[in-house]
C-alpha positions in Angstrom: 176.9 341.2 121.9 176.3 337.6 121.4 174.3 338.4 118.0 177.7 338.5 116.6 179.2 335.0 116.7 182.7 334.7 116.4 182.2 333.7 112.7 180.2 336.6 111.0 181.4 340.6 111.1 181.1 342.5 114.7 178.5 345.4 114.9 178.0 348.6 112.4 175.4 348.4 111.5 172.3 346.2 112.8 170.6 343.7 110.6 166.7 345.0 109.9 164.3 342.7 112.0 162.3 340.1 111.0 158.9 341.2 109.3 156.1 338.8 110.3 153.4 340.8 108.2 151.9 339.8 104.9 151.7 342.0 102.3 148.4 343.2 102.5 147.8 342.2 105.7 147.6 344.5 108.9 149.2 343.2 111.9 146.9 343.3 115.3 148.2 346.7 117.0 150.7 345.3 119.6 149.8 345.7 123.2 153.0 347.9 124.7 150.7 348.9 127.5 150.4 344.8 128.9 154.0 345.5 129.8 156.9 344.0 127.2 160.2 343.1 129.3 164.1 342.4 127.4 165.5 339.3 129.2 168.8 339.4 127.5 170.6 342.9 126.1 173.9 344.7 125.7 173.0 348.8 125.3 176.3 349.9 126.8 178.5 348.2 124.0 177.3 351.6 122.5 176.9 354.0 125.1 175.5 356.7 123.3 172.7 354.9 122.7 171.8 355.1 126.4 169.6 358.3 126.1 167.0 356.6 124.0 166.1 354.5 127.0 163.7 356.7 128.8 162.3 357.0 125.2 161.8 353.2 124.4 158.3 351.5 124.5 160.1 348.6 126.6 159.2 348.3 130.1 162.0 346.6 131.4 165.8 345.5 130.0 168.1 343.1 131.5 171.3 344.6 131.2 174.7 342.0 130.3 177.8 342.9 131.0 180.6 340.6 129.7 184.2 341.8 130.5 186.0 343.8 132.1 185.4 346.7 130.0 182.1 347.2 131.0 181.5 346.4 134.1 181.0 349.8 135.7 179.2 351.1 132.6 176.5 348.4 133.5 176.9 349.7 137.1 176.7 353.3 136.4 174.0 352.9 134.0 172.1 350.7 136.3 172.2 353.3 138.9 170.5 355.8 136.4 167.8 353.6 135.8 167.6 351.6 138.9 164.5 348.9 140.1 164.1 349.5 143.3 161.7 346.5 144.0 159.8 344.3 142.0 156.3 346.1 142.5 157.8 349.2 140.7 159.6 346.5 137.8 155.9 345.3 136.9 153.7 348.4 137.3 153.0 350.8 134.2 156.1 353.0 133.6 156.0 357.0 133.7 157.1 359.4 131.2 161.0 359.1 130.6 161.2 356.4 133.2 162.9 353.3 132.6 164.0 350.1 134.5 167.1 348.4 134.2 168.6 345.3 135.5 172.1 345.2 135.8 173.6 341.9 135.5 177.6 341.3 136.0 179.5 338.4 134.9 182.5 337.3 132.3 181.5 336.1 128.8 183.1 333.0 127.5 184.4 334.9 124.7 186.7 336.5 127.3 187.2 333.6 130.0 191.4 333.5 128.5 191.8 336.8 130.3 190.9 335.2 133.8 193.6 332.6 135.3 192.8 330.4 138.1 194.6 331.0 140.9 191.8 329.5 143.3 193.9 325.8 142.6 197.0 324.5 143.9 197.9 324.2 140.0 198.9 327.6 139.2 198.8 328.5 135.9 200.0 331.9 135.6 202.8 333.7 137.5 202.6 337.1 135.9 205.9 337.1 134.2 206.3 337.5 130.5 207.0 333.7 129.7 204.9 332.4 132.6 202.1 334.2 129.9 203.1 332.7 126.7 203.5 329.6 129.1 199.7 330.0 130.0 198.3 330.8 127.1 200.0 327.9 125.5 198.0 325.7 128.3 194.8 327.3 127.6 194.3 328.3 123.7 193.9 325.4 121.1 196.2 325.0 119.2 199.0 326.8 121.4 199.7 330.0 120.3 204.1 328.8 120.3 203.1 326.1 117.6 202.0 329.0 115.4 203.2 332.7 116.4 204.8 333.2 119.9 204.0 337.3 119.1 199.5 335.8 119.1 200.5 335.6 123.2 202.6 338.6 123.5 199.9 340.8 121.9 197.4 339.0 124.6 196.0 341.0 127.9 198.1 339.9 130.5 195.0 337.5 132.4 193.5 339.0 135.7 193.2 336.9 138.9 189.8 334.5 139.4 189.6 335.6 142.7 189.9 339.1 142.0 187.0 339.1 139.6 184.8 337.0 141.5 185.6 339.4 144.6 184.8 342.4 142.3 181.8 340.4 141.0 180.4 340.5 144.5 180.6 343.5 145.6 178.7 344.7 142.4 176.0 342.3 143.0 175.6 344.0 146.7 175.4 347.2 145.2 172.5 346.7 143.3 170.6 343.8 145.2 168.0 343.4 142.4 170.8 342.3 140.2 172.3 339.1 138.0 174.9 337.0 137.1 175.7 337.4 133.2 176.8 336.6 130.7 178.4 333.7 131.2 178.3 330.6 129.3 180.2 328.2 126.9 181.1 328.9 123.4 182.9 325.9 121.2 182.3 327.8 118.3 184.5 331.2 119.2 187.8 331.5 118.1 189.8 334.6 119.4 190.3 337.6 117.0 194.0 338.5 115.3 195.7 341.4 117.6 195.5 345.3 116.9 197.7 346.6 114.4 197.3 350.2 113.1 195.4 349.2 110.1 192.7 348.0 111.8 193.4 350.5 114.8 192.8 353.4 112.3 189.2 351.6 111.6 188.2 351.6 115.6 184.8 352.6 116.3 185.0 355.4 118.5 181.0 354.9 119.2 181.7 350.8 120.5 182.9 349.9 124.0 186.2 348.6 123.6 187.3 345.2 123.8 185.3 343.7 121.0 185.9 342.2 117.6 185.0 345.4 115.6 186.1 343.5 112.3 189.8 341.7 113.5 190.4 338.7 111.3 190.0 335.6 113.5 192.7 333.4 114.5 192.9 329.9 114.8 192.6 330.2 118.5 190.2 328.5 120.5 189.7 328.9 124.0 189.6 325.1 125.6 186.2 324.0 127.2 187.9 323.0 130.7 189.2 326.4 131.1 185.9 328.1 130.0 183.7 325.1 132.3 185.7 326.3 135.3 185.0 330.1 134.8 181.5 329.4 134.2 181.0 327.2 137.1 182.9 330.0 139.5 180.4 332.3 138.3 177.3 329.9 139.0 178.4 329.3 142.5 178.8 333.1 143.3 175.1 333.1 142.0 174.0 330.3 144.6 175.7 331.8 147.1 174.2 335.5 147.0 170.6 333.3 145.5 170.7 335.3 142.0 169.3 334.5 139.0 171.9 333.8 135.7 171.8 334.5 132.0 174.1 331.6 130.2 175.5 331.2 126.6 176.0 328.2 125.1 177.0 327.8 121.8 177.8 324.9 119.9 177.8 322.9 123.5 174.4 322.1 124.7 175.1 318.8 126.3 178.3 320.1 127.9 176.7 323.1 128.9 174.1 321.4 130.6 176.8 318.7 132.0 178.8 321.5 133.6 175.9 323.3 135.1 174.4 320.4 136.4 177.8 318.9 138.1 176.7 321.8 140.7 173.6 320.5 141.6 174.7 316.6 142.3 173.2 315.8 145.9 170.7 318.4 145.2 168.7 316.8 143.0 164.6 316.6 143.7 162.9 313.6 144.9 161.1 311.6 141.9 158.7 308.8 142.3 157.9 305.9 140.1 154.0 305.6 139.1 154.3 302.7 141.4 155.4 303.8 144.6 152.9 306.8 143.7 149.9 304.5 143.4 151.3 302.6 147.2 150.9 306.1 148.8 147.3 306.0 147.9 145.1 305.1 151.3 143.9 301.6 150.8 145.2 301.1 147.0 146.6 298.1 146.3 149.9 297.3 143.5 148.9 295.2 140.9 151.6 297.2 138.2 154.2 295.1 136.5 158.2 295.5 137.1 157.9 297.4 133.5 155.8 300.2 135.2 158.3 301.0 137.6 159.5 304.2 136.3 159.8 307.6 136.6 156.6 309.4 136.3 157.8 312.9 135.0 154.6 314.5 136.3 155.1 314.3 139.9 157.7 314.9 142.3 157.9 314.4 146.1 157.7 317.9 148.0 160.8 318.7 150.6 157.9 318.5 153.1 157.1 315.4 153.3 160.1 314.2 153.2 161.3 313.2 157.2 164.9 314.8 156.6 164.0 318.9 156.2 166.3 320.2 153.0 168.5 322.0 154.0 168.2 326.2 154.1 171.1 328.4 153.4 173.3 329.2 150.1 173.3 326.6 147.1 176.3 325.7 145.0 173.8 326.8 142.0 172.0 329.2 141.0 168.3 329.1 142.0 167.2 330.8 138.7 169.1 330.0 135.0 167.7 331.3 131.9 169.6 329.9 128.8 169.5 332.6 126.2 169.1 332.6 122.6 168.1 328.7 123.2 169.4 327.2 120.0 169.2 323.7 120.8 167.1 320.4 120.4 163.6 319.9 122.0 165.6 317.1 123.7 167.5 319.3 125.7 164.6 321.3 126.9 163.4 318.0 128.6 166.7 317.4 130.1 166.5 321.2 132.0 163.0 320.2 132.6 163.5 317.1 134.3 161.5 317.0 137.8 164.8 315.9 139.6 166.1 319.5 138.4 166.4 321.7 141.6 167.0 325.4 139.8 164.0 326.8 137.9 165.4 326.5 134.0 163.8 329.4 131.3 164.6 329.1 128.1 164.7 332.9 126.3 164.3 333.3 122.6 165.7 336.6 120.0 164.7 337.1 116.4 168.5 337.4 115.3 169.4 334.3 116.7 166.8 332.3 116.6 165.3 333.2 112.8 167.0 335.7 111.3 170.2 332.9 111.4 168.1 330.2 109.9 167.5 328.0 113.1 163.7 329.2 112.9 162.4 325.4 112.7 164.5 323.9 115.7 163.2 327.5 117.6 159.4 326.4 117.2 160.1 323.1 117.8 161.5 324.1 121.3 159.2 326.4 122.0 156.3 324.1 121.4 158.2 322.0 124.1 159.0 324.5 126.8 156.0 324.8 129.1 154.4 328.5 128.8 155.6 329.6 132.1 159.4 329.2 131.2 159.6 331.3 127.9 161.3 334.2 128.2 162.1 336.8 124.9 165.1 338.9 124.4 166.4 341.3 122.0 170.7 340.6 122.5 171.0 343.9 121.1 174.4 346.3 121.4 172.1 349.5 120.7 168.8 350.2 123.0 165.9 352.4 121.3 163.7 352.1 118.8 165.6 348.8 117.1 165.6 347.3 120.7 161.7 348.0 120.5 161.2 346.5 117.3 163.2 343.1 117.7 161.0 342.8 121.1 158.0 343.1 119.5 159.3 341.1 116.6 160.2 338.1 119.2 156.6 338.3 120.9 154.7 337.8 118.0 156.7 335.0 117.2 156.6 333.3 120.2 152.8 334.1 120.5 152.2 332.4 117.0 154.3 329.3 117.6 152.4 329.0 120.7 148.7 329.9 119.0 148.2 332.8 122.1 146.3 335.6 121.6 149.3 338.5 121.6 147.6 340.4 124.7 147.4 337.1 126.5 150.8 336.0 125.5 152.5 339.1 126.1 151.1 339.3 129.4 151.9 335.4 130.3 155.7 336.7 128.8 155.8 339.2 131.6 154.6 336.9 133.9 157.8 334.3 133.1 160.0 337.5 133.1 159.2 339.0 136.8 159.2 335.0 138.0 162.9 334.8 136.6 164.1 338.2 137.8 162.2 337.9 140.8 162.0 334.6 142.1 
């Protein structure tokens, strides 16, 4: 899904992959068999794509669901093609046999249709003006100031703790399961209502509830609204210890501001170089005021510490993996900081990440993201053979930026992948 930014045409057809071979030139065969494993993909906006999964090359996809339209299809597909633990996730599949990780959670492209009623400021009241009423609080510019009908022609939003309660129980069913997608978009604006023109152009072969070619409107979901459905979603994830696959678009440092307001208190233990050198038996401080900083290297381990942490749920996730990372090197070292207390991956897809033109700031990232946190996607609507190639596509990439050898590299890629999932 989140190939298709709010700003360019919703699926019909795929764009062709990037081509990393010369002309003339024979790429290295590529090395299915070490195990290749999709952090970040969307097969059941086209269901009937489904059957090609037991036929893909993939080992492994991580399976988004993003509203409430498909949900259950992630569910019911995920019980198809279940992991039951993460031995079987990693071993050599079988004929026909695929693996699929469901993951359930409310895309920020969607967070108008969910209302908070968790606060004691209510904001909906599920009559027909308390709607245009909360629409108006929520959509920039106000729907009123422009065309009342924008609202009317709206879903009538569901309950927070409806979906977060429906959330849950999902993530029980399938214990080896995520939250996602969630995230923050400032670039997404909401798409014009159905009419019957573009009714009569529906895609019968798409999951409702997407673009499908709507004109856009001037509509802009505002970031508190989206920060508080994204943060609802990340404490869920602490609280049942699952990993989370996040968007963020156009909001890197208020992204990384909202997920980290959930981890104040949490924070590691850092030394300074000095008080590192003073826990050396006998050594004695002869460092300046000036070296009395944060040595980025080394952190203090919970067990020395004379206060045990302490065990149980977290308010945030234990595992985040920001996909289709589309930011600054600078940010990478901000997720990365030793003070962080969730385990940050950073995944990358050819559409996004090249195929867009954001190529240079990709590499630069990737170069800065230590080898263990890399993670590759495809974010594809359709799975088969064009889920195969953008994968294979991504590794070599990744591999090149990163001068591995492709066996080694896509090994070290399954590595991060199982260590995300898995913990």
């Amino acid at each position: 899904m989140c190939q298709y930014h709010s700003e360019k045409p919703e699926p019909s057809a795929s764009k062709a992959p990037v081509s990393y071979s010369k002309p003339g030139v024979s790429l290295e065969p590529f090395p299915w068999d070490a195990g290749v494993f999709d952090a970040h993909c969307h097969p059941t906006d086209t269901m009937a794509s489904i059957a090609s999964i037991p036929h893909m090359k993939a080992r492994a996809l991580t399976v988004m669901s993003t509203r409430s339209q498909d949900q259950d299809l992630v569910s019911d597909v995920a019980s198809r093609y279940k992991v039951e633990d993460d031995e079987i996730a990693v071993t050599p599949r079988s004929s026909g046999e695929t693996r699929l990780i469901p993951c359930f959670g409310w895309h920020p492209w969607f967070s108008y249709q969910i209302y908070d009623d968790l606060s004691s400021d209510l904001t909906y009241d599920g009559t027909s003006s308390g709607k245009i009423s909360y629409y108006d609080k929520i959509l920039v510019p106000s729907p009123s100031s422009k065309d009342v009908s924008f609202s009317e022609g709206l879903p009538d939003p569901q309950p927070l703790s409806e979906f977060l309660r429906e959330t849950k129980s999902r993530l029980e069913k399938h214990p080896i399961s995520l939250v996602g997608e969630v995230g923050l978009d400032k670039a997404f604006r909401l798409p014009q209502s159905w009419t019957s023109t573009n009714k009569a152009h529906h895609n019968e072969g798409l999951t409702p509830g997407g673009r499908e070619g709507r004109a856009l409107s001037p509509h802009r979901v505002q970031m508190a609204h989206q920060a508080m459905i994204l943060q609802a979603q990340l404490r869920l994830a602490g609280e049942m210890g699952r990993a989370v696959s996040v968007h963020g678009v156009q909001a890197h440092g208020v992204l990384y501001e909202t997920i980290s307001q959930l981890w104040k208190g949490h924070e590691k233990p850092v030394m300074s170089r000095r008080d590192k050198r003073r826990i050396a038996e006998g050594a004695e401080d002869f460092s300046s005021s000036s070296e009395d900083e944060i040595d980025e290297d080394y952190t203090v381990e919970p067990s020395t510490k004379k206060e045990k942490p302490k065990k149980g749920p977290k308010p945030y996730p234990p595992r985040i993996c920001v996909h289709s990372f589309s930011g600054p090197a600078e940010v990478v070292k901000q997720y990365l900081h030793p003070s962080v207390p969730a385990k940050i991956f950073f995944s990358f897809s050819i559409v996004i990440n090249w195929a867009t033109g954001g190529g240079d700031k990709a590499e630069e990232a990737i170069r800065a993201i230590p080898d263990d946190r890399i993670l590759v996607e495809s974010d594809l609507h359709t799975a088969g053979e064009e889920m195969d190639q953008y994968l294979e596509d991504v590794c070599r990439k990744i591999c090149e930026v990163k001068g591995w050898e492709l066996r080694d590299g896509v090994e070290q890629l399954g590595r991060n992948w199982k260590t995300f999932i898995f913990g």
